[in-house]
N, C-alpha and C positions, 0 to 999 in steps of 0.2 A: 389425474390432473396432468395437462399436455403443458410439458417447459414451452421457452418463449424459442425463435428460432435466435436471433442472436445477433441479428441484420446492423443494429445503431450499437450495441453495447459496446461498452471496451470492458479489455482484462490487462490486470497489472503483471510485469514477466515478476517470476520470482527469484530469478536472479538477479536483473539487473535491476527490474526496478522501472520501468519504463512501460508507458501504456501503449497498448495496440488491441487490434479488431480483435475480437473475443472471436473469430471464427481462424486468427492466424496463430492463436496460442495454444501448441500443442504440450503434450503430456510425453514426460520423456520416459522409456523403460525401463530404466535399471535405477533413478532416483526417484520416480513419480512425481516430477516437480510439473509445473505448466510454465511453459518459457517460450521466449520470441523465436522467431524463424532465424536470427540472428546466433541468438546463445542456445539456441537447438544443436547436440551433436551428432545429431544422427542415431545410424546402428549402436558408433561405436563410441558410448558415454561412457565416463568413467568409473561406473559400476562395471557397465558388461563388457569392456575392453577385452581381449584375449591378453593381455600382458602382465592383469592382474589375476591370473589364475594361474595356478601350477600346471606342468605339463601332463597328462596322462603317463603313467607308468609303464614304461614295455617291459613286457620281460625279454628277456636273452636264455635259454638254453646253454647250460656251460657244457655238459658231457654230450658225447658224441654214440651213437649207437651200437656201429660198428666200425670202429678206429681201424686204419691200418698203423703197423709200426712204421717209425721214421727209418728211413734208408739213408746211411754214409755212403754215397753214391766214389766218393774216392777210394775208401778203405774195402770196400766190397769191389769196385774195377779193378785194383791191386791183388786184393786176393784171387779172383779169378784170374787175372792175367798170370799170378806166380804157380798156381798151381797147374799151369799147361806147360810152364819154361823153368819150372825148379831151380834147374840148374845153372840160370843164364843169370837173374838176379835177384839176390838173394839179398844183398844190402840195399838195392831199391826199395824190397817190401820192408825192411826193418825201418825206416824212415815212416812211411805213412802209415804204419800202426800206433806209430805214440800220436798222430795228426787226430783232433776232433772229430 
């Protein structure tokens, strides 16, 4: 049995309430309501909004494969410098040993 095409009818929105051309009253995706081209929101209706869904989970990798150790770039400069001049200063290096 062949529906009618739809030419004279109206259709009621189901939101507001207001009648219009049965061919302007579309079907919304994420509530399946039939609503005017007025109260139509598009993609983005308030079922399938992206803001009412949580975000995808990433992960993060905490450890590292192959770490290098951390360098005290002052306390290693010191110590090599003192071990070429021993003698010259020796209360210099006593200072940046106790340094972080």
């Amino acid at each position: 049995m062949p529906f009618a095409s739809g030419n004279i009818a109206l259709s009621i929105c189901m939101r507001c309430g207001f009648e219009y051309p049965y061919k302007e009253v579309k079907k919304e995706a994420g509530t399946k309501l039939l609503v005017c081209p007025e109260c139509n929101d598009g993609r983005w209706n308030a079922v399938d909004h992206p803001q009412n869904h949580p975000p995808k989970k990433l992960t993060d990798s905490v450890g590292l494969l192959n770490p290098s150790p951390q360098k005290n770039l002052i306390a290693d400069t010191v110590f090599e410098f003192a071990e070429e001049n021993k003698d010259d200063i020796v209360d210099y290096v006593d200072l940046f040993v106790l340094a972080p």
